[in-house]
N, C-alpha and C positions, 0 to 999 in steps of 0.2 A: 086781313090783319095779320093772322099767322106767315102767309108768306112772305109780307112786310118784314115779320120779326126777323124770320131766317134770311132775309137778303140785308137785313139790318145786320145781325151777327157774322155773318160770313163777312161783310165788308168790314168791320170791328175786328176780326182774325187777320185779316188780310191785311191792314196798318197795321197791326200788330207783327204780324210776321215782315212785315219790311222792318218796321223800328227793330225788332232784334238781329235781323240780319244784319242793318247798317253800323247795328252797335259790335257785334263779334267781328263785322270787317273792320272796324276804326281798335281792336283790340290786336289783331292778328299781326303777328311779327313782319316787316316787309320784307319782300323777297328777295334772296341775293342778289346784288348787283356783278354781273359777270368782269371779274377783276382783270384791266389788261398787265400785259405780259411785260416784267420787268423791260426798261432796257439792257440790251447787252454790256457788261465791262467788261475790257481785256484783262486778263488776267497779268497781275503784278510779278516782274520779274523779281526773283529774289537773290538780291546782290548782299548774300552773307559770307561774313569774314569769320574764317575759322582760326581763331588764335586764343589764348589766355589773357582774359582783358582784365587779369590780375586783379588788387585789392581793391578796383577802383569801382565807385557805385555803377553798375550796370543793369538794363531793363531790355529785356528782350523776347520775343515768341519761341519758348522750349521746344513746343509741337516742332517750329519749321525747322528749328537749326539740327533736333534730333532726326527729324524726317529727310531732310536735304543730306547729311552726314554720308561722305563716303569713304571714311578713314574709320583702320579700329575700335580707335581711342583718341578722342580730339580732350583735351582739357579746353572747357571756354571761360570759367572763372576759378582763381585761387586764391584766398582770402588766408586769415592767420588762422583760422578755427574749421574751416570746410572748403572744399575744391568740388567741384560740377565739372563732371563729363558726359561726353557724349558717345554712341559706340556701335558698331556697324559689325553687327560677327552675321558671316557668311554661313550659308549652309555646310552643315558640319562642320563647323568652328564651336568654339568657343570663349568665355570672356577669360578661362582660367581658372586654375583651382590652387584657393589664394585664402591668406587668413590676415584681418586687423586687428589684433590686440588691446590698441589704445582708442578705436574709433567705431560706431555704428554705421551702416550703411543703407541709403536708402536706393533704389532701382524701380525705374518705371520703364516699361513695357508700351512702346506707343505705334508700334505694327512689329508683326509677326509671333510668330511661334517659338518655345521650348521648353527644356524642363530648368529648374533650379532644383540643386540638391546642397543641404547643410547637414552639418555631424563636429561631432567632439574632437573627432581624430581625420585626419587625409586619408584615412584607408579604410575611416568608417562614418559611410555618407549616410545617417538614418531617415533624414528628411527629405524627400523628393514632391517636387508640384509641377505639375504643368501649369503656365503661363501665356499669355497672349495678349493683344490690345488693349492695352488699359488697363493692366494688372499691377499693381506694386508688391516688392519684395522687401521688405525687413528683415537686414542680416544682422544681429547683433555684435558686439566686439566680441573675438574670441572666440568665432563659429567657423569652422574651415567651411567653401562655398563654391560654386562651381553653375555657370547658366550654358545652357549646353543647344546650339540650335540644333533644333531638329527635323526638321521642314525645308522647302527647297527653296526659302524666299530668303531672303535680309531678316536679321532680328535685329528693331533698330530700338535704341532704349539709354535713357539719359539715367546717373549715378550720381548719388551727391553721398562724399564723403564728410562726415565730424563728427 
């Protein structure tokens, strides 16, 4: 009768441990599916026109036209209250060392390297930053200002004056 019990209980363990097995595999997250591989797109030519598309409402990609840019200083919008440029300074160039009195200015940084320097006076720059990829600059009206590349690449970087 004893060994009846224990083949009685061992088999009573034994559904047991299948029903909990079955039940943690019906819980278990399924397994990645091996994702296939995009297909190819050719890469879109970018037929952009670099001109001043004036007061008139305009929507465009700033990344490409500031990226694509291979002129100093392109104006691509000018409105009654603010004008967007765009600006391509070469290694060891610079955008100038320049002051707005009536307007703020705002400068974004969207590849390369340098510094930007502001000050009260043109012959006294007290604030210097390095900048790079994705940086933006706040000059305010009335700050003499100066972005200076300093790197051996393009510093290409869009300006919005108002």
């Amino acid at each position: 009768m004893k060994k009846q019990n224990i083949m009685k209980r061992n088999f009573i363990y034994s559904i047991a441990l299948v029903a909990v097995g079955l039940f943690v595999a019906s819980c278990a997250q399924p397994a990645e599916q091996p994702q296939e591989e995009p297909t190819p797109v050719e890469a879109k030519s970018l037929n952009l026109e670099f001109r001043d598309f004036g007061n008139d409402p305009f929507v465009f990609n700033i990344e490409d036209y500031t990226k694509e840019n291979e002129t100093y200083r392109t104006a691509l919008w000018t409105g009654e209250y603010m004008q967007l440029t765009v600006m391509n300074i070469l290694p060891g160039e610079d955008i100038g060392l320049e002051i707005h009195t009536d307007h703020d200015q705002f400068i974004r940084v969207e590849e390369g390297e340098g510094i930007v320097m502001m000050g009260d006076a043109e012959d006294n720059l007290t604030f210097q930053e390095r900048v790079e990829d994705d940086f933006a600059i706040m000059i305010p009206a009335g700050k003499w200002h100066n972005v200076v590349n300093d790197s051996d690449k393009p510093l290409k970087l869009y300006s919005i004056y108002a």
